[in-house]
Backbone bond lengths (Angstrom), bond angles and torsions (degrees), N, CA, C in turn:
res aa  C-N    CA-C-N  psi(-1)  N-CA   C-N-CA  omega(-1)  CA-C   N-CA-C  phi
1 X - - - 1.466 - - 1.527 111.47 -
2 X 1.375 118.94 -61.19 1.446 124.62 147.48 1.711 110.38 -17.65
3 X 1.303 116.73 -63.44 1.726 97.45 -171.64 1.455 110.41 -85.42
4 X 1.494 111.52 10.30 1.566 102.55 175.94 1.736 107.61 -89.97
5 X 1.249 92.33 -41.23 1.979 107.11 164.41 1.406 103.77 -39.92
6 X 1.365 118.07 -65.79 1.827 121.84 -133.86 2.200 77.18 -82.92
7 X 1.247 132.27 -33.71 1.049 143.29 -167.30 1.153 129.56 -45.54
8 X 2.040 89.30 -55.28 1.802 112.61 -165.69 1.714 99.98 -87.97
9 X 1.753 91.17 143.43 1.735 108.24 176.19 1.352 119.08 -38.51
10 X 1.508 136.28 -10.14 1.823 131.91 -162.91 1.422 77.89 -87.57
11 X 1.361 128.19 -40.45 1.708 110.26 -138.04 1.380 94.09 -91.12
12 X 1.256 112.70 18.23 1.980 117.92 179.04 1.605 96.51 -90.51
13 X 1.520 131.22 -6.64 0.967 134.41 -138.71 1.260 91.59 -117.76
14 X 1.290 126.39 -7.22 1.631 131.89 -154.43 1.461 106.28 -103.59
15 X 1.628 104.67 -22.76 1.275 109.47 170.00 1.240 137.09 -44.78
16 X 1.647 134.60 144.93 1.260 104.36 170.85 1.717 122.45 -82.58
17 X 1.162 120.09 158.19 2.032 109.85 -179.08 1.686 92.19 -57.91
18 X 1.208 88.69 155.44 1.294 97.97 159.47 2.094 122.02 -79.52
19 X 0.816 97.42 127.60 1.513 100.17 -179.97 1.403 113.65 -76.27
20 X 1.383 103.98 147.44 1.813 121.30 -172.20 1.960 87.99 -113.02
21 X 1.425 94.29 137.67 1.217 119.03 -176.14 2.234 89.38 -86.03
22 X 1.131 104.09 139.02 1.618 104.26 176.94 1.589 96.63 -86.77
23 X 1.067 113.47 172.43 1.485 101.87 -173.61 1.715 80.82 -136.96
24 X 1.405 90.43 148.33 1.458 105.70 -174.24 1.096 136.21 -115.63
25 X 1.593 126.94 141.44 1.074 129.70 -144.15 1.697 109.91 -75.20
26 X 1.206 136.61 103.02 1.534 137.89 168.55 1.881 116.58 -11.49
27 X 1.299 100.86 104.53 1.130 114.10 169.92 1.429 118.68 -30.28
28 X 0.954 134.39 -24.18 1.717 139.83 -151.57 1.880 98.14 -97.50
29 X 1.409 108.91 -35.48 1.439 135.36 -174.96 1.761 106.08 -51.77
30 X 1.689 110.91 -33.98 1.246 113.30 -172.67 1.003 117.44 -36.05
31 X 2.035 107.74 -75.94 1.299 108.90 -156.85 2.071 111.81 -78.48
32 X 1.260 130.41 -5.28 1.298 130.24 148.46 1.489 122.03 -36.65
33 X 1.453 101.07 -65.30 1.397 98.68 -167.36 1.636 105.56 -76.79
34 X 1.416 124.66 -33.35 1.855 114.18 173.15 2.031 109.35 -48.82
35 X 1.224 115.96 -16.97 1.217 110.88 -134.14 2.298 74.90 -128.00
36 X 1.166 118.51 -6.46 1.250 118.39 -173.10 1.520 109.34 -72.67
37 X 1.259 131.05 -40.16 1.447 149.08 176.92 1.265 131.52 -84.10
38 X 1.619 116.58 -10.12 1.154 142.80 163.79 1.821 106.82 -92.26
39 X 1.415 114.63 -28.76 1.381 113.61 -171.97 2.088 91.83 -100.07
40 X 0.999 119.47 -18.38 1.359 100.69 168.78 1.491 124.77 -65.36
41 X 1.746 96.97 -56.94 1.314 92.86 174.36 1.619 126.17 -65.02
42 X 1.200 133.97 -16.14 0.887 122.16 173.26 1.509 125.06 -84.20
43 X 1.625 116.11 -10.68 1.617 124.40 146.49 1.245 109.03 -56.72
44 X 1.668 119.70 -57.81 1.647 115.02 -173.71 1.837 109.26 -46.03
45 X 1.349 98.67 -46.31 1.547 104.05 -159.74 2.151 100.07 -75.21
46 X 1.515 116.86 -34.75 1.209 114.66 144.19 1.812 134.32 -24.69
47 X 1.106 109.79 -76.86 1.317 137.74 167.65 1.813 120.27 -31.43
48 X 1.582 89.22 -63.55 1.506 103.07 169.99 1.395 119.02 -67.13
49 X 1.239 112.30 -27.68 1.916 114.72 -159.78 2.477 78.83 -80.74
50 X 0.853 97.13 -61.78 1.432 135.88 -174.75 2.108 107.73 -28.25
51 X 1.528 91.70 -45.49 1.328 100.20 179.31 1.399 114.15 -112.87
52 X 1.364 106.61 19.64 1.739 114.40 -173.67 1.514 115.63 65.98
53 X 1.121 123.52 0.54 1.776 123.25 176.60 1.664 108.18 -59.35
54 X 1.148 106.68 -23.94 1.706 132.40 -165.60 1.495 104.86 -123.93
55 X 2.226 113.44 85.70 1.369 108.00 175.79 1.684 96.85 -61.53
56 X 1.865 105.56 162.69 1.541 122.20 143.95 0.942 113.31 -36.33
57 X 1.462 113.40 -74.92 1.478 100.53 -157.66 1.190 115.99 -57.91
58 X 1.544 142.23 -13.43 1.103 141.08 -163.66 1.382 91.28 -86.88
59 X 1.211 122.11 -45.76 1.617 120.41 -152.96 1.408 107.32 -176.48
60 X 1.696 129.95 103.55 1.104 125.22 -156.76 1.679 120.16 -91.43
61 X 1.104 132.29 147.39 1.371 118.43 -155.60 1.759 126.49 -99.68
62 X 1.063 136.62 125.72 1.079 152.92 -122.76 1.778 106.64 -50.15
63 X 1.656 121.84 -36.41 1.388 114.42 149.54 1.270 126.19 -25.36
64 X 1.583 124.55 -70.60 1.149 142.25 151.98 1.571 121.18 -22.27
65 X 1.393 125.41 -56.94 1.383 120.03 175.77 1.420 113.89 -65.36
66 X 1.495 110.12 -26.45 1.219 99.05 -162.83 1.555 109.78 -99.78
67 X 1.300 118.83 3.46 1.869 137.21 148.18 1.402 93.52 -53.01
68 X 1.465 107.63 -85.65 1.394 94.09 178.16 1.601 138.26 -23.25
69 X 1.072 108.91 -51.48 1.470 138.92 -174.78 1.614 96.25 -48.76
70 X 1.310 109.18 -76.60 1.211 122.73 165.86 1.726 130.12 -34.52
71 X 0.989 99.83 -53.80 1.688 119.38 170.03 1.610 122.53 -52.84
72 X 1.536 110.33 -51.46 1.258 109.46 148.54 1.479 120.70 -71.52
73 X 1.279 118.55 -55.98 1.632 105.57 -173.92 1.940 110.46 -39.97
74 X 1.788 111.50 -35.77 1.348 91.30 -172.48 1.271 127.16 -78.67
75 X 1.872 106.12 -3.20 1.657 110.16 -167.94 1.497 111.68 -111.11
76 X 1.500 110.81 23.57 1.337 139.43 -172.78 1.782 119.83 51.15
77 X 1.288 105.23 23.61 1.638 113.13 -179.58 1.308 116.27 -84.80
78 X 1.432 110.82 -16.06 1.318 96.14 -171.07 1.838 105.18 -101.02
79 X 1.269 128.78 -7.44 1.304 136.85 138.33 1.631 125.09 -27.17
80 X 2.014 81.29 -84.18 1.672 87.08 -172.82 2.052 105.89 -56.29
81 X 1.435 121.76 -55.76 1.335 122.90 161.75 1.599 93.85 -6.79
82 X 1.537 99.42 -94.06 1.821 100.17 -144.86 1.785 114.88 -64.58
83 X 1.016 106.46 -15.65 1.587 127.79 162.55 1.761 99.91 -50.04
84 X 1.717 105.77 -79.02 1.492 106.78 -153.70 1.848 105.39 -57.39
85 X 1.739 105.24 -19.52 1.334 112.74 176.39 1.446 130.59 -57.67
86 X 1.895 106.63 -48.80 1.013 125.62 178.77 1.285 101.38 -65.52
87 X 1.146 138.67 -82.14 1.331 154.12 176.42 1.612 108.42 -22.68
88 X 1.121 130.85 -35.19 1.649 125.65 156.46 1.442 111.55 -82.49
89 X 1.159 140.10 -41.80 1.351 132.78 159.81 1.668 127.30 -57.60
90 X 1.583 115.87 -5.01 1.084 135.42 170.88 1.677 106.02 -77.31
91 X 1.524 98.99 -55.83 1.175 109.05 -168.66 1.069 121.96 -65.70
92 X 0.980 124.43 -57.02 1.706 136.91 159.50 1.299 140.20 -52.92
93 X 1.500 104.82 -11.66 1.752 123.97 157.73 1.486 89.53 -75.00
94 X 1.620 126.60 -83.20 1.473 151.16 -175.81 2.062 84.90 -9.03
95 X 1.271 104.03 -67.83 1.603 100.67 -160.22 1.751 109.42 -78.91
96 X 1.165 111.75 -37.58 1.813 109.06 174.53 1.687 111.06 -68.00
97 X 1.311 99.02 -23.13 1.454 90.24 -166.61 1.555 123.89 -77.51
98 X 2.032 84.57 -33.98 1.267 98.62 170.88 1.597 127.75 -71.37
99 X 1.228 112.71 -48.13 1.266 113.30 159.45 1.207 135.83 -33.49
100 X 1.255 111.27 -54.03 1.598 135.60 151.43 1.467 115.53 -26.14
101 X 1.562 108.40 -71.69 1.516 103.47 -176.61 2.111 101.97 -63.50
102 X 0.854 94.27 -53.43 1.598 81.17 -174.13 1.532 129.58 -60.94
103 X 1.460 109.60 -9.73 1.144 99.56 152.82 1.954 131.25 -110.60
104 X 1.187 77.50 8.07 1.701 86.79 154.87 1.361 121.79 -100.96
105 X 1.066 117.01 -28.83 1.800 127.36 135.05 1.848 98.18 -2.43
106 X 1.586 89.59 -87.76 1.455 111.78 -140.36 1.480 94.76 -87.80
107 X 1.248 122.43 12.11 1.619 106.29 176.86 1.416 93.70 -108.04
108 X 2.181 125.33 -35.08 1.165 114.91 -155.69 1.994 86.27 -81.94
109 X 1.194 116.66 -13.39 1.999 89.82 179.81 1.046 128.06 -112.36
110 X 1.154 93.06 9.62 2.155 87.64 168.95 1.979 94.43 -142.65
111 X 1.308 108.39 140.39 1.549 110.33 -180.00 1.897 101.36 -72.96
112 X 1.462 125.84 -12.52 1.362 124.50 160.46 1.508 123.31 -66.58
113 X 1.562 111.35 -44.42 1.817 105.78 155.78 1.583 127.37 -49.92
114 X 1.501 102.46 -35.27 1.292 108.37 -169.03 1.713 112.16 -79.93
115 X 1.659 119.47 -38.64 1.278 126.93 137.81 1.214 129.77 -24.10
116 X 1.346 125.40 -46.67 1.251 143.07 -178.15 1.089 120.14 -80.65
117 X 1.568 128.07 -36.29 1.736 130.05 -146.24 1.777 84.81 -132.51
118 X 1.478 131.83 -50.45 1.325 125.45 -145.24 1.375 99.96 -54.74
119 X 1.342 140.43 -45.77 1.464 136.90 -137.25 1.368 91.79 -89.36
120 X 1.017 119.29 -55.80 1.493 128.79 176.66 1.413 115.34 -30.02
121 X 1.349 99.63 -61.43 1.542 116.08 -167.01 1.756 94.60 -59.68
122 X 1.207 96.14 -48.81 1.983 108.55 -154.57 1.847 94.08 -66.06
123 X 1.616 123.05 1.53 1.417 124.98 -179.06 1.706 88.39 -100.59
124 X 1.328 103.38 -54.76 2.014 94.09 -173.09 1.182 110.96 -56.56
125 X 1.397 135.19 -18.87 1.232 130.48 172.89 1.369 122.91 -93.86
126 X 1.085 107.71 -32.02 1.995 96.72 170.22 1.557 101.31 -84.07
127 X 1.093 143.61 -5.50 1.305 139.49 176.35 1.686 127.39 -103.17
128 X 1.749 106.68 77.08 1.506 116.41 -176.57 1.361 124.32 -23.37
129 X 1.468 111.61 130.62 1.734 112.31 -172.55 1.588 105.25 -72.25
130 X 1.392 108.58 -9.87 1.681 90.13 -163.29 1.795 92.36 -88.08
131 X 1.385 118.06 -17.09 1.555 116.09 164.80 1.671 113.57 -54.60
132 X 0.948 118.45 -29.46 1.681 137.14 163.05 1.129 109.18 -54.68
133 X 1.248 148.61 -2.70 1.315 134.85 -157.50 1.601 119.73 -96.68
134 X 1.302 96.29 -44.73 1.530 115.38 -174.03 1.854 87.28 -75.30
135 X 1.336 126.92 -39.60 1.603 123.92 -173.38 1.325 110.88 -54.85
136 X 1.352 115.07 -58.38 1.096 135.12 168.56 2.054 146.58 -56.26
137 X 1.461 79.31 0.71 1.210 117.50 -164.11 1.781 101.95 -107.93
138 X 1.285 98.34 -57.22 1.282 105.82 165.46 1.537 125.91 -65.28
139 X 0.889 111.81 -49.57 1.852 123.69 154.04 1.251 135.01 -15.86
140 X 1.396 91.97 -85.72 1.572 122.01 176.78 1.392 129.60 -102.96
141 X 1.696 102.87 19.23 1.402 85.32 -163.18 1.479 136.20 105.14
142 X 1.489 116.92 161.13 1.476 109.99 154.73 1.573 109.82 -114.03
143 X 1.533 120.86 13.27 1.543 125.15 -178.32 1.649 101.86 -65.53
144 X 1.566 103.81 -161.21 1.422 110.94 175.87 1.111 113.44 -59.41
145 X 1.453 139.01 -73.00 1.443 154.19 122.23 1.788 85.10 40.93
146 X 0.783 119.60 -88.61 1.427 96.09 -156.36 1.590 110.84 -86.36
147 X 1.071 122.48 -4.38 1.699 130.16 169.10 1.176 109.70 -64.79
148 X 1.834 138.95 -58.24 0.872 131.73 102.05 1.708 139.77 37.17
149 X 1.242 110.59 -98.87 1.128 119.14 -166.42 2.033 103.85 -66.02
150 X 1.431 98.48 -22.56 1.847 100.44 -171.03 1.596 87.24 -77.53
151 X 1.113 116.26 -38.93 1.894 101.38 -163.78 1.690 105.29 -99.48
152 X 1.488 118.98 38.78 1.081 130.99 143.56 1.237 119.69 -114.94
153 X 0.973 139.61 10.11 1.855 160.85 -150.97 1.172 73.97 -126.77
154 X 1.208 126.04 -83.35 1.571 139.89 -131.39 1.760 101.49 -67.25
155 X 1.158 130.12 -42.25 1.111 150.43 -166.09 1.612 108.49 -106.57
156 X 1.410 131.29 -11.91 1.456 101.86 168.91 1.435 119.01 -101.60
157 X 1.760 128.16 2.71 0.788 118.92 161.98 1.600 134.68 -77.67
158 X 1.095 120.34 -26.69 2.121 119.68 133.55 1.312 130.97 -18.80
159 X 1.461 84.16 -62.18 1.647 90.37 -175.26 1.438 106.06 -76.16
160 X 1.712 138.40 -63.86 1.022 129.30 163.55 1.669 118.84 -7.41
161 X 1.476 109.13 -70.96 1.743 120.61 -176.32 1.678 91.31 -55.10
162 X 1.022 131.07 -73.06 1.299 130.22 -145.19 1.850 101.57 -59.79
163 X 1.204 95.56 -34.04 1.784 92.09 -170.70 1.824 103.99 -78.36
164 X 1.509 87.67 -45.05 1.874 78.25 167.62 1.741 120.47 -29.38
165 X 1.233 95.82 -90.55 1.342 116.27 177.58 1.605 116.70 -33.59
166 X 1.178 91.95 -38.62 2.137 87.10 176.88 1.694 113.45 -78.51
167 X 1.448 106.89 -36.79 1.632 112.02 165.13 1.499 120.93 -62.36
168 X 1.364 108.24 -8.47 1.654 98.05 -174.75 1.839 88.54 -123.21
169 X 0.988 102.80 -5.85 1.814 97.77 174.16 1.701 108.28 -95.25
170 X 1.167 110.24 13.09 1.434 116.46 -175.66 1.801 97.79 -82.31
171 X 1.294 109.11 150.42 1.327 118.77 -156.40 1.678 89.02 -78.47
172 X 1.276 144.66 150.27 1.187 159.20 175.81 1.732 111.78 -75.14
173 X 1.063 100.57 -47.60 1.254 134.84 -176.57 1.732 118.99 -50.93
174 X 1.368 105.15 -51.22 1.569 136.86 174.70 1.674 93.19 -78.21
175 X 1.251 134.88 -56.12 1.119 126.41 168.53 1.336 136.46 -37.23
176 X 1.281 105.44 -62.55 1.752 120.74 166.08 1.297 122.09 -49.91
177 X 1.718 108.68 -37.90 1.419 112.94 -175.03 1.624 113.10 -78.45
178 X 1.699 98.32 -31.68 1.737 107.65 165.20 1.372 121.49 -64.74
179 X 1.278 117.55 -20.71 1.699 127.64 164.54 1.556 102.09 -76.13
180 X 1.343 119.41 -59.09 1.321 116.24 -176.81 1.485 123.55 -47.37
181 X 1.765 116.74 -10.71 1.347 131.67 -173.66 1.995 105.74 -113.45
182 X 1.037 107.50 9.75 1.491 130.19 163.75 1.972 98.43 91.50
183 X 1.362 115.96 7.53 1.518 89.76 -174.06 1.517 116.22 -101.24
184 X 1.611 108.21 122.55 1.217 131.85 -153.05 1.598 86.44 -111.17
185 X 1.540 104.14 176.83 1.539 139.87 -165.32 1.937 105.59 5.52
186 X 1.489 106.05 -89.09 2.090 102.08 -163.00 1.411 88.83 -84.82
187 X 1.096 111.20 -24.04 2.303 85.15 176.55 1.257 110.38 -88.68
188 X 0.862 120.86 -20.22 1.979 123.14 176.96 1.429 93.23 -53.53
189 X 1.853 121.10 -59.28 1.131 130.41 -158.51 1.907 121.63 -81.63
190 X 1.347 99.67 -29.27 1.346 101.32 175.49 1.793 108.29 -97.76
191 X 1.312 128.46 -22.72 1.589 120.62 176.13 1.500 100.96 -85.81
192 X 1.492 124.41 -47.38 1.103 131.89 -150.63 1.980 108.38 -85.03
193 X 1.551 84.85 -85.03 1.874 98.36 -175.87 1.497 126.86 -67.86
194 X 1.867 115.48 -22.37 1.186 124.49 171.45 1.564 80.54 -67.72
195 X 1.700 117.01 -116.35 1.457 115.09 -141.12 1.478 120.43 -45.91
196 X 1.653 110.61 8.35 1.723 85.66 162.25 1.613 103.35 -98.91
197 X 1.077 123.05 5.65 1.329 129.60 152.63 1.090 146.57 -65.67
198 X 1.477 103.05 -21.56 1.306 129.95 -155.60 1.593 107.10 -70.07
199 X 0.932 127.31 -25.02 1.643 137.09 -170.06 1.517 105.69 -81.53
200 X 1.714 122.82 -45.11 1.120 108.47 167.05 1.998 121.71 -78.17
201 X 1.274 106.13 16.94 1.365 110.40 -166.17 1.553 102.88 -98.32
202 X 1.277 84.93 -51.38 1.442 104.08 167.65 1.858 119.96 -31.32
203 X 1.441 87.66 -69.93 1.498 94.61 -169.37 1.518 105.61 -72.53
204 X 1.281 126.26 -27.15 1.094 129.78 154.86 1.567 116.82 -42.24
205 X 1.163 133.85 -60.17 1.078 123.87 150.06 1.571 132.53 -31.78
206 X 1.071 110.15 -76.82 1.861 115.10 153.31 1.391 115.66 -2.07
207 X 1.507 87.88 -71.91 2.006 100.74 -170.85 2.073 98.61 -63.12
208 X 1.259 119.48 -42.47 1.447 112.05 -161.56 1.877 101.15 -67.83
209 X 1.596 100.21 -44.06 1.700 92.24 -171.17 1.218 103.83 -63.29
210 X 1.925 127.99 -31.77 1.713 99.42 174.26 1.407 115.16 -72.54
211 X 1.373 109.20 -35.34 2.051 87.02 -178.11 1.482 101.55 -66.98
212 X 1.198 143.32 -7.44 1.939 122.24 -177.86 1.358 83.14 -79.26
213 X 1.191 140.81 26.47 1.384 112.84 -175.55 1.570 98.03 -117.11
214 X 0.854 103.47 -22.03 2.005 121.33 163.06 1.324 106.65 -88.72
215 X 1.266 129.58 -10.43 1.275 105.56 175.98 1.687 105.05 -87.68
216 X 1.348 111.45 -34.53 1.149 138.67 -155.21 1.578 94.92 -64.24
217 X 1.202 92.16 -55.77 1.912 102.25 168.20 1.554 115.98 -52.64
218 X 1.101 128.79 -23.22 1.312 126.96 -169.13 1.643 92.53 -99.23
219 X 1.234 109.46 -47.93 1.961 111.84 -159.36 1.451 83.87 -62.19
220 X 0.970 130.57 -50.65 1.654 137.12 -142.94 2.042 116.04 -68.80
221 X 2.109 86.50 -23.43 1.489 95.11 -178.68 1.690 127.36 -80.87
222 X 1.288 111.03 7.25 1.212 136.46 177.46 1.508 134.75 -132.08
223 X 1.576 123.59 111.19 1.269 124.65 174.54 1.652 103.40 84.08
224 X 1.586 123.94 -4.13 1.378 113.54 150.90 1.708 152.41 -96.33
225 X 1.426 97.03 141.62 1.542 107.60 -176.56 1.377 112.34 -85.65
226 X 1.144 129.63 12.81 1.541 114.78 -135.44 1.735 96.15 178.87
227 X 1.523 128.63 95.05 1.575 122.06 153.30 1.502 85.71 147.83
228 X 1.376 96.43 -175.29 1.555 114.75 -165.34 1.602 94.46 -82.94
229 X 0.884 123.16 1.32 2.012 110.93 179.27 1.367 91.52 -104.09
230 X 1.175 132.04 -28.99 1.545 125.42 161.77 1.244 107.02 -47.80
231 X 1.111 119.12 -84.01 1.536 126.12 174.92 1.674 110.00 -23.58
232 X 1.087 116.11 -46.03 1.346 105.75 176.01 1.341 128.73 -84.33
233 X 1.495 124.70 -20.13 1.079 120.33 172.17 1.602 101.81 -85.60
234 X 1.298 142.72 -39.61 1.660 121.25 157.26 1.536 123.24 -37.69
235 X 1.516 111.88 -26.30 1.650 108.22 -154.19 1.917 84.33 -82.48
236 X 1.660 118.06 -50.69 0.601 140.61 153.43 1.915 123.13 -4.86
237 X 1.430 104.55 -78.08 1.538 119.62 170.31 2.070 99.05 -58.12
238 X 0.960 120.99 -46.40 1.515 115.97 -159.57 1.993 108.81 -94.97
239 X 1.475 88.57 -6.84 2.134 92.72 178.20 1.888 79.99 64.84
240 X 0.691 111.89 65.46 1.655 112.54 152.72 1.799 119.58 -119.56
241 X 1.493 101.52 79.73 1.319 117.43 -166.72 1.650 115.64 -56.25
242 X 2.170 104.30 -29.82 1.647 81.99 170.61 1.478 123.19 -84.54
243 X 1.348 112.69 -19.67 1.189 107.57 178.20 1.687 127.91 -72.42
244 X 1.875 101.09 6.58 1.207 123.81 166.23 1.342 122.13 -74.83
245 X 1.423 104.14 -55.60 1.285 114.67 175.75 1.706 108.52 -72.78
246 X 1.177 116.61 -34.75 1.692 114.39 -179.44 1.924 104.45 -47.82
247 X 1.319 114.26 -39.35 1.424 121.49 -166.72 1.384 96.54 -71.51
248 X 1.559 121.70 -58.79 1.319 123.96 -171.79 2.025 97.09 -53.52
249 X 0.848 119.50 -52.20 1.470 121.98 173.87 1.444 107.12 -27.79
250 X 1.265 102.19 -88.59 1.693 123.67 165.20 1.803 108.92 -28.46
251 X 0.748 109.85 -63.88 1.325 96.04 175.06 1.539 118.27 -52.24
252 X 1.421 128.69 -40.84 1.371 129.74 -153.09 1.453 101.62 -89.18
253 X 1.762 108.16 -22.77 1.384 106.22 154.16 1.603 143.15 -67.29
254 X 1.230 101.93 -18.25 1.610 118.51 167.19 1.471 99.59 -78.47
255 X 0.957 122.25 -54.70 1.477 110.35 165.88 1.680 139.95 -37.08
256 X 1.310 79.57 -40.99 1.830 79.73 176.40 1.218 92.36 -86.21
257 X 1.474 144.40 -34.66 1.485 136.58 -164.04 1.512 93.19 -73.18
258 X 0.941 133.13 -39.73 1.888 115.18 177.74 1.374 98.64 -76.06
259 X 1.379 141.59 -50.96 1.240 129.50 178.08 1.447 121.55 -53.00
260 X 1.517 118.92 -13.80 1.406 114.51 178.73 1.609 101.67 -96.38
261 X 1.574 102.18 -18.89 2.135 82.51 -168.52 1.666 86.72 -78.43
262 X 1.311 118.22 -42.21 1.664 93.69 -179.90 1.214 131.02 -58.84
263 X 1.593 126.35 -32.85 1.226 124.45 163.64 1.792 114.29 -33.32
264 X 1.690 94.04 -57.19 1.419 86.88 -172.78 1.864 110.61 -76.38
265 X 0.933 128.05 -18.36 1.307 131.12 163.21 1.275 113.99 -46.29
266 X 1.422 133.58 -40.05 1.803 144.78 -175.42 1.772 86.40 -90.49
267 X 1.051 108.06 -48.06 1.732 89.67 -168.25 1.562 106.43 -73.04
268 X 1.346 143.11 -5.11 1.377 146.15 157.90 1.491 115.52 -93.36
269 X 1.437 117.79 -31.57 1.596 100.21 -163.32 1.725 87.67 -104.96
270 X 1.078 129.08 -19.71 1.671 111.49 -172.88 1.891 92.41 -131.84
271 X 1.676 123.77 86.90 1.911 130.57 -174.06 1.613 72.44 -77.81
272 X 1.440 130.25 -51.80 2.021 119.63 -149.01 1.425 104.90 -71.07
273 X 1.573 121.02 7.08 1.747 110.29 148.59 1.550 109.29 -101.48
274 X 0.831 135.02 -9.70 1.836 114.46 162.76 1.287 98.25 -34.59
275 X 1.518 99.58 137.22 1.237 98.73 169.64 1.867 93.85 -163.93
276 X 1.523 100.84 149.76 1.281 101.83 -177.11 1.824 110.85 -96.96
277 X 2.326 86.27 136.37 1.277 90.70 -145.46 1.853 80.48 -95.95
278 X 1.494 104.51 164.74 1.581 108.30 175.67 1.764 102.33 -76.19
279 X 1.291 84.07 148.80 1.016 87.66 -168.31 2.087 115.87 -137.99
């Protein structure tokens, strides 16, 4: 009976399929295709400036920006500019961010931090920094001090939320057993509950360096000699459309430059998410 079973055509059916290996796309292919959709539009936007479909004044065409480009790079403004820029958007991540993590620290581990810090926090966050401006203005000034001080506002309520939530999403479990191995109070918290945190901290980070980049735009439109919001409020006063778009440039490059130190920040502080993506 057995060899009439193992015999008849259904039990051919029991097999598993054979599996097809996917074949994978050549490593080298990456950086082309990130960089494929960024190089179209900037042919389209070529093309148009190029055949007049695209007036100047509307929007000046990439020859043009890059006169500009040139013009500052040779009279050293467009250096010190993106320098005095970075360097306040440095600063003011450096202080919101930090703040941020430590008081999401102290709200996600004891329900007395969270008593203490949540309401507060949950006011800096429903309450827009650029409503801050005129407050802050009056305050501190129009010096650094308050350029500064808006894109640490602006940026520690992210990080705050984000660190909360990763300290109380930390497995309980991993905790107890890290107590059960004697490590109590700042090593519990920096071996243990930080890096299993670390992923929402991360992106928390992410999200704060792009909004300083709006804040930066806002601090920058008042009481400055010096940065890329300068640059824009001159390009601004004179209808100088490339040196409009040169700033928007400049900016989108600070952007990827904080988006790349964090990249490499996740690819050093958390190697056990590599993971191979389909491809």
């Amino acid at each position: 009976m057995a060899v009439l079973v193992a015999a008849s055509p259904a039990a051919g059916h029991l097999a598993p399929p054979p599996t097809r290996l996917r074949k994978r796309r050549p490593a080298w292919l990456s950086v082309p295709l990130r960089f494929l959709l960024p190089a179209l539009i900037f042919a389209a936007w070529w093309i148009a400036s190029a055949t007049g479909a695209l007036a100047p004044q509307v929007l000046a065409g990439p020859p043009k920006v890059w006169t500009a480009f040139t013009e500052l790079l040779g009279t050293g403004q467009l250096i010190d500019f993106a320098l005095a820029s970075f360097t306040r958007a440095g600063l003011g991540v450096a202080l919101g961010v930090g703040l941020g993590l430590l008081l999401g620290l102290a709200a996600g581990l004891s329900s007395l931090g969270e008593e203490l810090v949540d309401s507060t926090m949950q006011i800096v966050r429903a309450v827009p920094f650029l409503a801050l401006v005129p407050l802050f203005i009056a305050w501190f000034g129009i010096d650094e001090l308050y350029k500064v001080l808006l894109i640490a506002v602006a940026t520690v309520a992210p990080m705050y939320a984000y660190t909360y939530l990763g300290v109380r999403n930390v497995d309980r479990k991993v905790v107890e057993a890290a107590r059960g191995f004697g490590l109590t109070g700042a090593r519990l918290v920096l071996e243990v509950i930080l890096p299993a945190a670390l992923p929402g901290v991360l992106m928390a980070l992410r999200v704060c360096l792009s909004i300083s980049i709006t804040a930066l735009i806002a601090a920058e439109q008042v009481g400055t000699t010096e940065g890329v919001g300068y640059l824009v409020t001159l390009a601004q006063e004179y209808n100088r459309t490339d040196y409009m778009v040169l700033c928007v440039v400049l900016y989108a490059l600070l952007g990827l430059i904080f988006d790349g130190l964090v990249r490499i920040a996740e690819r050093y502080a958390m190697p056990w998410r590599r993971q191979v993506a389909i491809r």
